[in-house]
C-alpha positions in Angstrom: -98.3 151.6 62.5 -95.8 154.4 60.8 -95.2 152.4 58.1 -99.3 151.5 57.7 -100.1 154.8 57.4 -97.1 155.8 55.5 -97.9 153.9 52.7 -101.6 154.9 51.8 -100.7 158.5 53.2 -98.1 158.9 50.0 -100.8 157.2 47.9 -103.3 159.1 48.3 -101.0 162.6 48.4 -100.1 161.8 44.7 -103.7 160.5 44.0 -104.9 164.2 45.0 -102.0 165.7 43.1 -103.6 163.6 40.0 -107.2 165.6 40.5 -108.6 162.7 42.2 -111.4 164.9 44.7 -111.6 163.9 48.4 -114.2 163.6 50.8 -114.0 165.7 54.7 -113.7 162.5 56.1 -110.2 161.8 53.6 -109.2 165.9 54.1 -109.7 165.2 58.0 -107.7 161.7 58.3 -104.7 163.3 55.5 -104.7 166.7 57.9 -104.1 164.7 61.1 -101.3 162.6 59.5 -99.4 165.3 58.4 -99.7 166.8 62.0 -98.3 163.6 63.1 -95.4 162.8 60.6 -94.1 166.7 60.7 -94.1 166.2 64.7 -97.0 168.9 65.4 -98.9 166.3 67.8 -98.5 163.1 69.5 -101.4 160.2 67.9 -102.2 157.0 69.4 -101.6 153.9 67.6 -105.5 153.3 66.9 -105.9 156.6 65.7 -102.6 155.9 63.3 -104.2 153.0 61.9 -107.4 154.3 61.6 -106.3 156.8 59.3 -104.3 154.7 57.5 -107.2 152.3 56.8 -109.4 154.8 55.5 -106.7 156.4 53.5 -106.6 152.4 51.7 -109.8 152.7 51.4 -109.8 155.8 49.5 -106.9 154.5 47.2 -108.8 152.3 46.7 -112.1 153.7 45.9 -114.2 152.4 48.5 -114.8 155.8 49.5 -114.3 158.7 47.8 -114.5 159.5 44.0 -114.2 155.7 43.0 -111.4 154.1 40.9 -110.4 156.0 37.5 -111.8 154.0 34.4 -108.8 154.2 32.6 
């Protein structure tokens, strides 16, 4: 589950570092994971994953601002 949410976590860090906008529901799931990997709170597995699927899904542009057209 670490390495699930890792993964789309990084992704979508350097896709907001790009100017790629977020939605709550992205600014929420990106707040908790940070609170998790810099050891603030304890998660549960489901929430872990979760996170890291909607995090994809945001890479991806399923949600969120939609893939670049470039």
């Amino acid at each position: 589950p670490y390495f699930m949410l890792a993964q789309p976590y990084i992704t979508a860090i350097l896709n907001i570092e790009s100017g790629a906008s977020t939605t709550i529901e992205v600014d929420e799931a990106l707040a908790g994971a940070t609170a998790y990997f810099t050891g603030e709170t304890e998660t549960s597995v489901a929430q872990l994953l979760v996170w890291g699927a909607l995090l994809d899904a945001y890479n991806e542009g399923e949600i969120g601002p939609g893939r670049c057209k470039d």
